[in-house]
Structure formats: structure tokens, C-alpha cells
mmCIF file of the N, C-alpha and C atoms, coordinates in Angstrom:
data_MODEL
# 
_entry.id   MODEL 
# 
loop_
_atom_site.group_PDB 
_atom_site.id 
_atom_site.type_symbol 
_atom_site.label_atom_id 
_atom_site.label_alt_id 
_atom_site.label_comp_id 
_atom_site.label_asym_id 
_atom_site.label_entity_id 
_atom_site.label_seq_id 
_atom_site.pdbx_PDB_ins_code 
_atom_site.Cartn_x 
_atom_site.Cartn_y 
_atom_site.Cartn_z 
_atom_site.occupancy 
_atom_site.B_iso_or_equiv 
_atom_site.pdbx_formal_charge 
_atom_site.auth_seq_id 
_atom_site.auth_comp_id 
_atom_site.auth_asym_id 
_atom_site.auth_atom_id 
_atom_site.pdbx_PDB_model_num 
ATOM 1   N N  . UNK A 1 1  ? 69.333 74.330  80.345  1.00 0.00 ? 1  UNK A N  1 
ATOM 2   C CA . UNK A 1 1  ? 70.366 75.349  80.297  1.00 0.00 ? 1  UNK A CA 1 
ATOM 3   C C  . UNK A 1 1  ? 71.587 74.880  81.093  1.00 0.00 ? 1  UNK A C  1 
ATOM 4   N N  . UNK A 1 2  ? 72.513 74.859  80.555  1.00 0.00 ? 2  UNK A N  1 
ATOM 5   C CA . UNK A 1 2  ? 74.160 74.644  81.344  1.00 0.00 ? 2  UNK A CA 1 
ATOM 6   C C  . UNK A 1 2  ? 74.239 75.755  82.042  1.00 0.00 ? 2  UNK A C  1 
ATOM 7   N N  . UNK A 1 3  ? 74.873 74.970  83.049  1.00 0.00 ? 3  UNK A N  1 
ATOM 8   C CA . UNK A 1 3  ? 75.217 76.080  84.611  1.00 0.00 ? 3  UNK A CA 1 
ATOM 9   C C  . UNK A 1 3  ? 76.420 76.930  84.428  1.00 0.00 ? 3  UNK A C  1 
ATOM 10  N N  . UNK A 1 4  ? 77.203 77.939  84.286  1.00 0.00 ? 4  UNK A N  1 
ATOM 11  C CA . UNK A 1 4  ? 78.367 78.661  84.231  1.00 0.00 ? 4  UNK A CA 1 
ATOM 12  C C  . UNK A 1 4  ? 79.003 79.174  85.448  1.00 0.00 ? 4  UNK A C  1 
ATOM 13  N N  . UNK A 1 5  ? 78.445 78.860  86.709  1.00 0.00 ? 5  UNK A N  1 
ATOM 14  C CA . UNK A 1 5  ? 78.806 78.982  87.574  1.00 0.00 ? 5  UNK A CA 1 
ATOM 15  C C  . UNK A 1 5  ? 78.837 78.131  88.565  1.00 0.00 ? 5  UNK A C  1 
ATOM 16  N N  . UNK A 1 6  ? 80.059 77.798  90.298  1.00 0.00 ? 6  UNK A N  1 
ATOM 17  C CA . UNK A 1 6  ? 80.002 76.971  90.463  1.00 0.00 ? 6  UNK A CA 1 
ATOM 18  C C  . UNK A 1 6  ? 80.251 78.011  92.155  1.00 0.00 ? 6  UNK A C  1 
ATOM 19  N N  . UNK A 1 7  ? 79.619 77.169  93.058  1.00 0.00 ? 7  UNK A N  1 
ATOM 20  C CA . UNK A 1 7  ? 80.128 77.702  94.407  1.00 0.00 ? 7  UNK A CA 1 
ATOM 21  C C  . UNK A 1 7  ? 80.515 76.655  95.402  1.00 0.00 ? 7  UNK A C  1 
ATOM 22  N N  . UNK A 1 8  ? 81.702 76.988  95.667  1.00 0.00 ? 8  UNK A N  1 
ATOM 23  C CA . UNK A 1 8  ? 82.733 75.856  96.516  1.00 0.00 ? 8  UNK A CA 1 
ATOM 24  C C  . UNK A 1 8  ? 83.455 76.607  97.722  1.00 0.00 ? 8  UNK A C  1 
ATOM 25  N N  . UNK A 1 9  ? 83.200 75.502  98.312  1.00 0.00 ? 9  UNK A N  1 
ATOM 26  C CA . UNK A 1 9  ? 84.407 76.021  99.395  1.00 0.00 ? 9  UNK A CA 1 
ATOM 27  C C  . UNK A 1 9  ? 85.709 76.149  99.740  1.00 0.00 ? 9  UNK A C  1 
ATOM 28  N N  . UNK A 1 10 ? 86.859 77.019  100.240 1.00 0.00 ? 10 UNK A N  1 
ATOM 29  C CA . UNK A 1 10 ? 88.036 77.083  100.133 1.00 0.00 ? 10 UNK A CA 1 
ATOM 30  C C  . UNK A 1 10 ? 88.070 77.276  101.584 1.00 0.00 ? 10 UNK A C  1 
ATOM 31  N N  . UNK A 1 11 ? 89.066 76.621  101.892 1.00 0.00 ? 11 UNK A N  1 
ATOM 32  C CA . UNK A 1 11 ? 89.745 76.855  103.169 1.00 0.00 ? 11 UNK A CA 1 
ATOM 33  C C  . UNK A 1 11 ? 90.883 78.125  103.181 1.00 0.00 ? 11 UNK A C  1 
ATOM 34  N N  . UNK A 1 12 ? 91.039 79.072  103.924 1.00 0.00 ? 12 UNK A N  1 
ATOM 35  C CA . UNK A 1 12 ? 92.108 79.847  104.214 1.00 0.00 ? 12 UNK A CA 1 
ATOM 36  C C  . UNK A 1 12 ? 92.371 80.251  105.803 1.00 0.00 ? 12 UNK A C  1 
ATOM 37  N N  . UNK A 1 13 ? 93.392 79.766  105.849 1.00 0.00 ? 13 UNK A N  1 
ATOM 38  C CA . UNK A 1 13 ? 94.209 80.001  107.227 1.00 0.00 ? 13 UNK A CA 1 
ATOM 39  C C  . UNK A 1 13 ? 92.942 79.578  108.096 1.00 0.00 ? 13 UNK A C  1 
ATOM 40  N N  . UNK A 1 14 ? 92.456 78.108  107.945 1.00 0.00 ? 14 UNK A N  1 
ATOM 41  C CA . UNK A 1 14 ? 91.395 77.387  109.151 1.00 0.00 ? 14 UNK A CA 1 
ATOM 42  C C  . UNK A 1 14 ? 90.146 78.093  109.036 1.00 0.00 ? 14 UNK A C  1 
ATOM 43  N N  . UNK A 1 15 ? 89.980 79.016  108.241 1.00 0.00 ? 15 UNK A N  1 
ATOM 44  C CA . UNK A 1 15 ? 88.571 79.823  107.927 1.00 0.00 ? 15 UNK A CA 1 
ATOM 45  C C  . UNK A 1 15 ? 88.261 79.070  106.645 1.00 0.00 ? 15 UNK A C  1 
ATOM 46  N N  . UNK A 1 16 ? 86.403 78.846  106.390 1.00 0.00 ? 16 UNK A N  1 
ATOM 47  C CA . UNK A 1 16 ? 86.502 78.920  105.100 1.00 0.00 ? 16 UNK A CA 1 
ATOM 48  C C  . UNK A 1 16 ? 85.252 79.940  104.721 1.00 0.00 ? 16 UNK A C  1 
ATOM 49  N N  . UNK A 1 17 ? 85.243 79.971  103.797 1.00 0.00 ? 17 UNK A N  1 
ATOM 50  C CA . UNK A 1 17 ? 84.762 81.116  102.528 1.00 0.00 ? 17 UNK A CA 1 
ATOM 51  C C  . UNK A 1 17 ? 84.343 80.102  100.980 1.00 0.00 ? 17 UNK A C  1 
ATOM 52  N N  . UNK A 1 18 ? 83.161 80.745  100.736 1.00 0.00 ? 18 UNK A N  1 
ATOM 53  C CA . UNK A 1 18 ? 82.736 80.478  99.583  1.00 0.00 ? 18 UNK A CA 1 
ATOM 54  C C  . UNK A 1 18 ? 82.710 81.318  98.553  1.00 0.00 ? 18 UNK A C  1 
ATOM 55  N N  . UNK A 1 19 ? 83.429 80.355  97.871  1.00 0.00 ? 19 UNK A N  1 
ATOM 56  C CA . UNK A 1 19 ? 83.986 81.192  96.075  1.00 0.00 ? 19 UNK A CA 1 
ATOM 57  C C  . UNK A 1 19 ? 82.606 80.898  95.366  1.00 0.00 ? 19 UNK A C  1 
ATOM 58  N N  . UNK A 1 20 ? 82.430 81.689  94.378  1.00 0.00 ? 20 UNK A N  1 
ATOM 59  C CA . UNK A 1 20 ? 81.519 81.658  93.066  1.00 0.00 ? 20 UNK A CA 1 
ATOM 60  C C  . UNK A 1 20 ? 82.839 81.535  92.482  1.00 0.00 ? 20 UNK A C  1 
ATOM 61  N N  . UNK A 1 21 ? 83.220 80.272  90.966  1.00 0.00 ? 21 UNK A N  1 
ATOM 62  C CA . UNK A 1 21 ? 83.537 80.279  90.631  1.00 0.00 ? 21 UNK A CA 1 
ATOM 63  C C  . UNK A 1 21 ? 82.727 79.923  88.879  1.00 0.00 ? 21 UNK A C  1 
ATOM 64  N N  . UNK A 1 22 ? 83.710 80.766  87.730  1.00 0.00 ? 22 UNK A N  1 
ATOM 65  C CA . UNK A 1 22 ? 83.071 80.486  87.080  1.00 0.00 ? 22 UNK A CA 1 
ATOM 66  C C  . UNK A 1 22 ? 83.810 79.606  85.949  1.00 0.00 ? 22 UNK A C  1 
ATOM 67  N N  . UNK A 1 23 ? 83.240 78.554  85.458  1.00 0.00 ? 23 UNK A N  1 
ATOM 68  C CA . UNK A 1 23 ? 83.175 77.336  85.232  1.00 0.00 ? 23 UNK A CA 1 
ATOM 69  C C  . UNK A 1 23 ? 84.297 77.328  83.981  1.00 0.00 ? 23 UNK A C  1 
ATOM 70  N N  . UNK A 1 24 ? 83.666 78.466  83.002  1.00 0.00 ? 24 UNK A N  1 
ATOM 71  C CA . UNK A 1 24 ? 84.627 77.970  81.630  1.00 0.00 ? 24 UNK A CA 1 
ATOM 72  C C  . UNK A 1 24 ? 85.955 78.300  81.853  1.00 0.00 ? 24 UNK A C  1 
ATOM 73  N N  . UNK A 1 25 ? 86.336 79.658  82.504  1.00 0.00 ? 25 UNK A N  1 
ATOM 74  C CA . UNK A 1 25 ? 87.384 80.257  82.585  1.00 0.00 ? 25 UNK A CA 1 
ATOM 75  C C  . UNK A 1 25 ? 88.249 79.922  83.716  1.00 0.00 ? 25 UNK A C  1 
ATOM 76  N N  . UNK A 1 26 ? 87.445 79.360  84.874  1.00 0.00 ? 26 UNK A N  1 
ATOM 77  C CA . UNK A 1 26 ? 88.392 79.024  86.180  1.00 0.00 ? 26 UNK A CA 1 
ATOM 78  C C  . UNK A 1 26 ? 88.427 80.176  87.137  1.00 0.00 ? 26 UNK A C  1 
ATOM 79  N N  . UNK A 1 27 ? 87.474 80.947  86.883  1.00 0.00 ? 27 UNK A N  1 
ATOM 80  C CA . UNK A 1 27 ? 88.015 82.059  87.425  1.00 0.00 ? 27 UNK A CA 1 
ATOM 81  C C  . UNK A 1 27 ? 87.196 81.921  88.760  1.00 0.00 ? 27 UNK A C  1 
ATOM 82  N N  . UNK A 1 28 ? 87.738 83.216  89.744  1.00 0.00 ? 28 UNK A N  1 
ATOM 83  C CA . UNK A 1 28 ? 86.794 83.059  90.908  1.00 0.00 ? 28 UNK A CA 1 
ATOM 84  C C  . UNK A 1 28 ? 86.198 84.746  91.293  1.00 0.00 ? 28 UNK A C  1 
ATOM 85  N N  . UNK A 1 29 ? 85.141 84.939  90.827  1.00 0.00 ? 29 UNK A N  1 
ATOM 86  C CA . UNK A 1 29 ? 84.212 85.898  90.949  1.00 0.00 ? 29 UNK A CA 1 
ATOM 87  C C  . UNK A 1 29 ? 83.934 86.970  91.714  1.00 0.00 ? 29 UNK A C  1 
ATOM 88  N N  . UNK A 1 30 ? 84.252 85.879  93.457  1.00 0.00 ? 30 UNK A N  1 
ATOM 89  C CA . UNK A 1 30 ? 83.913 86.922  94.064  1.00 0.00 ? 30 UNK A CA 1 
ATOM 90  C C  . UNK A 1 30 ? 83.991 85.782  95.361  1.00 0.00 ? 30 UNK A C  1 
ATOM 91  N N  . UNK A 1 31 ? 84.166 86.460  96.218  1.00 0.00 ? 31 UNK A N  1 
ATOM 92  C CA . UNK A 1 31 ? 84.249 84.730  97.720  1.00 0.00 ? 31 UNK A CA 1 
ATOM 93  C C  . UNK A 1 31 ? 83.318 85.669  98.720  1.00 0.00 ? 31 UNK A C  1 
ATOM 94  N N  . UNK A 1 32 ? 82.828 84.897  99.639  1.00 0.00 ? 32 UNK A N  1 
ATOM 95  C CA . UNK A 1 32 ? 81.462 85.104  100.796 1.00 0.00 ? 32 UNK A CA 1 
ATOM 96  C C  . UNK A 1 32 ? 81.572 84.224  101.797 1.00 0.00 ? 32 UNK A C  1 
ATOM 97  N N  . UNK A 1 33 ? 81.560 84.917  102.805 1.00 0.00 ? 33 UNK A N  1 
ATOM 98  C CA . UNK A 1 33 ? 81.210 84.283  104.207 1.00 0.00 ? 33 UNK A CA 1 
ATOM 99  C C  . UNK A 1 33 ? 80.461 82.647  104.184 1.00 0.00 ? 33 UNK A C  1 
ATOM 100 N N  . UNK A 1 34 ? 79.219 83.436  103.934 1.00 0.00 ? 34 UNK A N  1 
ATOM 101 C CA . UNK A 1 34 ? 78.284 82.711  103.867 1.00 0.00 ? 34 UNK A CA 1 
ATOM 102 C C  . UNK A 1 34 ? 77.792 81.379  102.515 1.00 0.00 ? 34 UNK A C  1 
ATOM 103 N N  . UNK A 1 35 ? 77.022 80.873  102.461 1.00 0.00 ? 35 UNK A N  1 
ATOM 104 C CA . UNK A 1 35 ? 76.948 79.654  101.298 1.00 0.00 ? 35 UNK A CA 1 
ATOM 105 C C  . UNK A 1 35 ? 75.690 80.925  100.621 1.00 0.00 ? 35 UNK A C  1 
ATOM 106 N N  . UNK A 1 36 ? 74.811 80.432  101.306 1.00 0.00 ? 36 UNK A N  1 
ATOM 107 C CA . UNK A 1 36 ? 73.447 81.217  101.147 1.00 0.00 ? 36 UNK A CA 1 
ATOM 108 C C  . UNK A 1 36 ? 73.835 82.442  99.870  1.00 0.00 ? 36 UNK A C  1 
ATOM 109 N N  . UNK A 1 37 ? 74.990 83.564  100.870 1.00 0.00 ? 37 UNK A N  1 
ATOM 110 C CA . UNK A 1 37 ? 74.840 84.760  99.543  1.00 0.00 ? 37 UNK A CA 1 
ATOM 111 C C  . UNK A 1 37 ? 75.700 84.097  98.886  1.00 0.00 ? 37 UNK A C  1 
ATOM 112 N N  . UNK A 1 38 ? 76.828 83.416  98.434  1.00 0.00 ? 38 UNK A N  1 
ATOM 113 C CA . UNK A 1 38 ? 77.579 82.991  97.507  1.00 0.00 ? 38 UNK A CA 1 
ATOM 114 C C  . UNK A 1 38 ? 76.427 82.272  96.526  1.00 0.00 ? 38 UNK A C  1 
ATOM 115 N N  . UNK A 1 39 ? 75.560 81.371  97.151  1.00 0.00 ? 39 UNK A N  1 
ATOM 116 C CA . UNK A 1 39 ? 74.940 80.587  96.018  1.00 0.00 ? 39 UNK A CA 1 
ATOM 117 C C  . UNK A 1 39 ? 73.484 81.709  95.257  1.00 0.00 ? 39 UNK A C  1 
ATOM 118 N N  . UNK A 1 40 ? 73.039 83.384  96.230  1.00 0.00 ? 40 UNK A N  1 
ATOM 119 C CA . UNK A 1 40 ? 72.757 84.043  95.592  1.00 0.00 ? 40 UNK A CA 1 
ATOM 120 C C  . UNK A 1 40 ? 73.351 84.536  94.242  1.00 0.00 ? 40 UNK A C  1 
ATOM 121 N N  . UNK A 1 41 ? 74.434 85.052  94.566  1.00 0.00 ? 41 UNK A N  1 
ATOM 122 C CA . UNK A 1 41 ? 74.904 85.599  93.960  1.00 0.00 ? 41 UNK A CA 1 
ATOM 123 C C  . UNK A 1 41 ? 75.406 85.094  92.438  1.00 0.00 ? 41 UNK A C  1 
ATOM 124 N N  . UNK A 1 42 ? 75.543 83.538  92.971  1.00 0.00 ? 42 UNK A N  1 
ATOM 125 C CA . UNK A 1 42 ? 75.630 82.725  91.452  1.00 0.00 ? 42 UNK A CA 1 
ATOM 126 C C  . UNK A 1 42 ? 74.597 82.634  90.558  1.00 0.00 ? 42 UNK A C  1 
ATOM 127 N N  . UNK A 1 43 ? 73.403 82.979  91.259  1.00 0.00 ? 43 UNK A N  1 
ATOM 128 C CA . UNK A 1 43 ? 72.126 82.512  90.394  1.00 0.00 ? 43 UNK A CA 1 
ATOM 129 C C  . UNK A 1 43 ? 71.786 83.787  89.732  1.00 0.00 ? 43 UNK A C  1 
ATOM 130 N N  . UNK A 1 44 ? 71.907 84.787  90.231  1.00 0.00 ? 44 UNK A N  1 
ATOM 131 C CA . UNK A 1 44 ? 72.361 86.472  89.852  1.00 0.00 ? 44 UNK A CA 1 
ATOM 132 C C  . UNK A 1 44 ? 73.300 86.173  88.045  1.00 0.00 ? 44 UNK A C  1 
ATOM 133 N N  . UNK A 1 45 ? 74.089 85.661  88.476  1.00 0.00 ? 45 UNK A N  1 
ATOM 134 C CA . UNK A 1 45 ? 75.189 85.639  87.334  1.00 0.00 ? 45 UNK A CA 1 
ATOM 135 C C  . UNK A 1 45 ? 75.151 85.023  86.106  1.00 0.00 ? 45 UNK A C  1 
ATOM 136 N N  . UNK A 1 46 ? 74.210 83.814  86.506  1.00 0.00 ? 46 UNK A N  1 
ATOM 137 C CA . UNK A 1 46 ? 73.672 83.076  84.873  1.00 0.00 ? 46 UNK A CA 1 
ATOM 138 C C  . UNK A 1 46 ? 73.017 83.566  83.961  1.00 0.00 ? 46 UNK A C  1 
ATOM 139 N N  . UNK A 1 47 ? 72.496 84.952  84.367  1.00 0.00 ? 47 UNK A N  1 
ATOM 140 C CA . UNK A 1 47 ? 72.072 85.538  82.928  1.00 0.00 ? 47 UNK A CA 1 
ATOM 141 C C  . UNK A 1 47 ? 72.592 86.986  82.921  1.00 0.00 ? 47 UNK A C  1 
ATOM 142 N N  . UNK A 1 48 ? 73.998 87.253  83.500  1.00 0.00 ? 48 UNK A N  1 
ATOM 143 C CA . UNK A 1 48 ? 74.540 88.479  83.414  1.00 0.00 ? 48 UNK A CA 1 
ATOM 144 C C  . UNK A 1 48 ? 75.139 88.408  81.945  1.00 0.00 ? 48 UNK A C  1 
ATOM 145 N N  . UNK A 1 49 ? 75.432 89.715  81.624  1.00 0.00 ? 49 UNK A N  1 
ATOM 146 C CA . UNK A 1 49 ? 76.046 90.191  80.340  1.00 0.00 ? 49 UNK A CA 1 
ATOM 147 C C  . UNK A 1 49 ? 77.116 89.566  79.318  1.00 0.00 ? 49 UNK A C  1 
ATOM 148 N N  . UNK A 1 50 ? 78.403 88.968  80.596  1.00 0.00 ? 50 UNK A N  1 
ATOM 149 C CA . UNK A 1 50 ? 79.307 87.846  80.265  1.00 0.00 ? 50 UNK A CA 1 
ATOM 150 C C  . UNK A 1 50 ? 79.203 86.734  79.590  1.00 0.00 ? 50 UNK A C  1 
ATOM 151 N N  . UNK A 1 51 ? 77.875 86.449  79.894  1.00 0.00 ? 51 UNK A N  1 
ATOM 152 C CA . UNK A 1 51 ? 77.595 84.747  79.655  1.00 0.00 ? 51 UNK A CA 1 
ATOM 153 C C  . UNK A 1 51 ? 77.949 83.466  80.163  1.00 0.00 ? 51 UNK A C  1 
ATOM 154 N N  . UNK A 1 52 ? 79.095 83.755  81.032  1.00 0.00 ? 52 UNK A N  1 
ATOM 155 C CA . UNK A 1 52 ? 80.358 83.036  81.605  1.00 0.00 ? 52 UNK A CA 1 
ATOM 156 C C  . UNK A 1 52 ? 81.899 83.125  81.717  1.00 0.00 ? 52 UNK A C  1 
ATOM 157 N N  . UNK A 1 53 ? 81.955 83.945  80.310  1.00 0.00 ? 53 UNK A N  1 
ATOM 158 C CA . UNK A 1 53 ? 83.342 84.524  79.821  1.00 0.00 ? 53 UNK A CA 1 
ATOM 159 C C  . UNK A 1 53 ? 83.619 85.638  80.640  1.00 0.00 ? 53 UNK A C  1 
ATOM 160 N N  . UNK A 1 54 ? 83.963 86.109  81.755  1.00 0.00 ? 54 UNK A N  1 
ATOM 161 C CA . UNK A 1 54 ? 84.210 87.232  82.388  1.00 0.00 ? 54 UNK A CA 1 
ATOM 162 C C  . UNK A 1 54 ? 85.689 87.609  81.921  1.00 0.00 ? 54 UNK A C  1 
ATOM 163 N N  . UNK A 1 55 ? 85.688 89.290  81.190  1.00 0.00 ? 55 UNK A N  1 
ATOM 164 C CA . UNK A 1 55 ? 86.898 89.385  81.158  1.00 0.00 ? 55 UNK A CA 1 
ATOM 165 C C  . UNK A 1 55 ? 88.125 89.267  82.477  1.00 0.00 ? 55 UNK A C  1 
ATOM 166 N N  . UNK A 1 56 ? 88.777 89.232  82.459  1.00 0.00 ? 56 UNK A N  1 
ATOM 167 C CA . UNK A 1 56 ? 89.820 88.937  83.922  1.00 0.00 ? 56 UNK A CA 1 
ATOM 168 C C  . UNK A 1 56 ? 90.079 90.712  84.073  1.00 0.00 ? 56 UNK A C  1 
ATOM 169 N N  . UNK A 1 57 ? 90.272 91.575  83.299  1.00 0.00 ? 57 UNK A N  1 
ATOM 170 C CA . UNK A 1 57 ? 90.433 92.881  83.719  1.00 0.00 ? 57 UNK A CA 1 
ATOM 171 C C  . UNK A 1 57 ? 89.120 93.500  84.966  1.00 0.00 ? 57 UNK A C  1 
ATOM 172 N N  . UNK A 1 58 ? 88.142 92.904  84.858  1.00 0.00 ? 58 UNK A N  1 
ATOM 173 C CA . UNK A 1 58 ? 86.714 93.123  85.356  1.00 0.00 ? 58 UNK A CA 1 
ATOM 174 C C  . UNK A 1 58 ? 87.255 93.135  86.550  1.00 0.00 ? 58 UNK A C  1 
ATOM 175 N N  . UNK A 1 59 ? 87.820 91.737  86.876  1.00 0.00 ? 59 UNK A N  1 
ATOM 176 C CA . UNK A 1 59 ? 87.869 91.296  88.562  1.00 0.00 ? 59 UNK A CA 1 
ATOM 177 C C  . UNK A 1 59 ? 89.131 91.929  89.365  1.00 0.00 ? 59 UNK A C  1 
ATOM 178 N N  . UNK A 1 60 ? 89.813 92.628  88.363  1.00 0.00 ? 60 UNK A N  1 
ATOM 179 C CA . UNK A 1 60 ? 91.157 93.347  89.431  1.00 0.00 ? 60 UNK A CA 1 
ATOM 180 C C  . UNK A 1 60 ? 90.460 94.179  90.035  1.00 0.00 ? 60 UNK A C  1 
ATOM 181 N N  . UNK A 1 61 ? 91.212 94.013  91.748  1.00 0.00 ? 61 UNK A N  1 
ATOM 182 C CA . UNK A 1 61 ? 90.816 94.745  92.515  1.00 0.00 ? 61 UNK A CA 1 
ATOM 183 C C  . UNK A 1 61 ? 91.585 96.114  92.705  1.00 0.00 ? 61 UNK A C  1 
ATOM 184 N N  . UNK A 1 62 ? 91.244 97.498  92.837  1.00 0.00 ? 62 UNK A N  1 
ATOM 185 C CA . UNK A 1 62 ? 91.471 98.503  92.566  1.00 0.00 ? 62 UNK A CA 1 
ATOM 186 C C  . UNK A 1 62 ? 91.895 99.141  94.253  1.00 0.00 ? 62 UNK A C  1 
ATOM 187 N N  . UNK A 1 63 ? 93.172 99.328  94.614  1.00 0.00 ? 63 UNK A N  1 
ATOM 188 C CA . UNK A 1 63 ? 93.292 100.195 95.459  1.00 0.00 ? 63 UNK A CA 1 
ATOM 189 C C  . UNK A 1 63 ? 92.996 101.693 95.715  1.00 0.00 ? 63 UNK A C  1 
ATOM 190 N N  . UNK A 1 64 ? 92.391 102.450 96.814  1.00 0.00 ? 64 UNK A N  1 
ATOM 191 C CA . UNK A 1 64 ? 92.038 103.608 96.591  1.00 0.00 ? 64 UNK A CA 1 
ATOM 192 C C  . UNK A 1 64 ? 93.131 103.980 97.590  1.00 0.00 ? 64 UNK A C  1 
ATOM 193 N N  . UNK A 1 65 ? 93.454 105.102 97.340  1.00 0.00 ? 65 UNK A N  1 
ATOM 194 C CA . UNK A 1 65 ? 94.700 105.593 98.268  1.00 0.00 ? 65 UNK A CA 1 
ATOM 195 C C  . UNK A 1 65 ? 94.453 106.727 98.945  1.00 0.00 ? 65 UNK A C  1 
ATOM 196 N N  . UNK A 1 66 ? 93.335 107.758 97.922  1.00 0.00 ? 66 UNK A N  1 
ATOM 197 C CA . UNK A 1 66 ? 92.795 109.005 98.289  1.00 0.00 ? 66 UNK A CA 1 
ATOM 198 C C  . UNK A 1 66 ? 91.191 108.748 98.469  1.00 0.00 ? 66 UNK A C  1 
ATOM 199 N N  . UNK A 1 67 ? 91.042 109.220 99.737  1.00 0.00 ? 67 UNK A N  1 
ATOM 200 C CA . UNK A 1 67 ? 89.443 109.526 100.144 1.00 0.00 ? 67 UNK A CA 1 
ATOM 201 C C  . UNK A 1 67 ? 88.715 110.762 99.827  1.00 0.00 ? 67 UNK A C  1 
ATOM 202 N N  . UNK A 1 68 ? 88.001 110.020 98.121  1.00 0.00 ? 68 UNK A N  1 
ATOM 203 C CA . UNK A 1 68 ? 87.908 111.211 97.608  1.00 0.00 ? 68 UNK A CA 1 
ATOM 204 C C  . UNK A 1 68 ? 86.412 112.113 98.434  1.00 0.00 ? 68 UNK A C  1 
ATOM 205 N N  . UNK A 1 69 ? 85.594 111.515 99.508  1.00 0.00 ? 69 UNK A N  1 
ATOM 206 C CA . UNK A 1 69 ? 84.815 112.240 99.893  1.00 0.00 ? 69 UNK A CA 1 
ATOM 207 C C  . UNK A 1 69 ? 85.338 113.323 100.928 1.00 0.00 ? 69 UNK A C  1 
ATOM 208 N N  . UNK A 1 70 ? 86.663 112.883 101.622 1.00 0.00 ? 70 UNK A N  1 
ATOM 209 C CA . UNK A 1 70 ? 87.155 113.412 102.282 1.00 0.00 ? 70 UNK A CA 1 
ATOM 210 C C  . UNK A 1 70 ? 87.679 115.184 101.569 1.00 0.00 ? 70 UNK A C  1 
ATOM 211 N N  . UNK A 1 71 ? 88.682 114.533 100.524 1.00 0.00 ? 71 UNK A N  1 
ATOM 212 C CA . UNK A 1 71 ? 88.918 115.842 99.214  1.00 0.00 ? 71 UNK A CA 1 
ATOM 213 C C  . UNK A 1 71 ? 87.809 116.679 98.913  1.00 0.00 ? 71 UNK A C  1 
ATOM 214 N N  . UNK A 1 72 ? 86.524 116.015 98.597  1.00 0.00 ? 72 UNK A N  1 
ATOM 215 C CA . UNK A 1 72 ? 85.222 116.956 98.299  1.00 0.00 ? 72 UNK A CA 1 
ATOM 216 C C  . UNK A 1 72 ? 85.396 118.071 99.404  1.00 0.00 ? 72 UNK A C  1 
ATOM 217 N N  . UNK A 1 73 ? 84.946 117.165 100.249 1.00 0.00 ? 73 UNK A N  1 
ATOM 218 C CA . UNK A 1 73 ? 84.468 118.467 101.839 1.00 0.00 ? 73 UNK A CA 1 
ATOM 219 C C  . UNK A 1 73 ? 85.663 118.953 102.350 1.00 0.00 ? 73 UNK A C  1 
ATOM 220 N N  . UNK A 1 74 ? 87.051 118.867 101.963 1.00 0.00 ? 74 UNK A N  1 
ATOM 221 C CA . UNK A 1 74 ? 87.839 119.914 102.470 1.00 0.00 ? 74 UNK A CA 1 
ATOM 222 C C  . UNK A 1 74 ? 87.895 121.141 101.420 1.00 0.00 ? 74 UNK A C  1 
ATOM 223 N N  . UNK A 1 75 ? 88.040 121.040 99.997  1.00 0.00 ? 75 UNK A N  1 
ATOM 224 C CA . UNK A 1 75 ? 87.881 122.012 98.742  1.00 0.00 ? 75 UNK A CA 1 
ATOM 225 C C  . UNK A 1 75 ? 86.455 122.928 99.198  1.00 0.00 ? 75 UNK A C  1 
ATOM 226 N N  . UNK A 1 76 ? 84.928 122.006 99.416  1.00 0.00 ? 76 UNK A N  1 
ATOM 227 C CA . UNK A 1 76 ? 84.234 122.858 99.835  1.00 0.00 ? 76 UNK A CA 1 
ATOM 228 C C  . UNK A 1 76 ? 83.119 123.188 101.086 1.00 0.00 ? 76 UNK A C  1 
ATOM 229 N N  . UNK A 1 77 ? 84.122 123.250 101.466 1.00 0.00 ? 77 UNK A N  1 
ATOM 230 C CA . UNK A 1 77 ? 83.753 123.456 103.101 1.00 0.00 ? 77 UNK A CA 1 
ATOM 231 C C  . UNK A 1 77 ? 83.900 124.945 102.924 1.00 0.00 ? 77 UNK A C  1 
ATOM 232 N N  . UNK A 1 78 ? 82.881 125.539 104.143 1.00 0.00 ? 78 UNK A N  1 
ATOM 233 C CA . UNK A 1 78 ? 82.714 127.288 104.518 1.00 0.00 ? 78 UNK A CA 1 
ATOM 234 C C  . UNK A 1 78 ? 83.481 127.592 105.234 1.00 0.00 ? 78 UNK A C  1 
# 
């Protein structure tokens, strides 16, 4: 079986971090402290749903602005 995923290291600002990157698309998945969960997490991914093709809409990261648990318990609070 061909591998679709790849985990490397990147340097940022004298820190580094390990990317899962995935292979066909270039893309980068998801980055980790550690090697250990990065190279979990790749082995996780070779038989996810994608196949390798991850759409790029998947990986935008989503700002939250409102704390919606916060909203819950003020609406219903006694």
C-alpha cells in the first residue's frame, strides 16, 4: 500500500513542530508538538474517508467570536 501521508519537521521562530503532511496535495493537516502524536495521527489518516485528497475547505480554521456556552447559561439561568 502507498503511504499518503508524510510527517516532517518545520522550524518556526527557533521552535519546531511536526506537520502531517499529505503527500498528493501538499497540504499540511494538522502540526504537533510532539513526533510520537504527529506520526499517530498519520497512521490514523491512511484509511480515513479522503484517501489522501483532503478537500482544502476541510482544513480552514474557523474563528469563534461568541462563547456560545457562555450565551446558553445567560438565556437560561434562574
Amino acid at each position: 500500500m502507498m503511504k499518503k501521508y508524510n510527517v516532517v519537521p518545520v522550524e518556526i521562530n527557533g521552535d519546531y513542530v511536526w506537520e502531517v503532511l499529505e503527500i498528493a496535495t501538499h497540504q499540511v493537516i494538522d502540526s504537533f508538538f510532539f513526533e510520537e502524536d504527529a506520526i499517530e495521527f498519520a497512521e490514523t489518516l491512511e484509511d480515513s474517508a479522503f484517501e489522501g485528497w483532503t478537500p482544502s475547505f476541510i482544513l480552514r480554521k474557523v474563528e469563534i467570536i461568541d462563547d456560545i456556552n457562555q450565551r446558553f447559561s445567560s438565556v437560561f439561568q434562574n
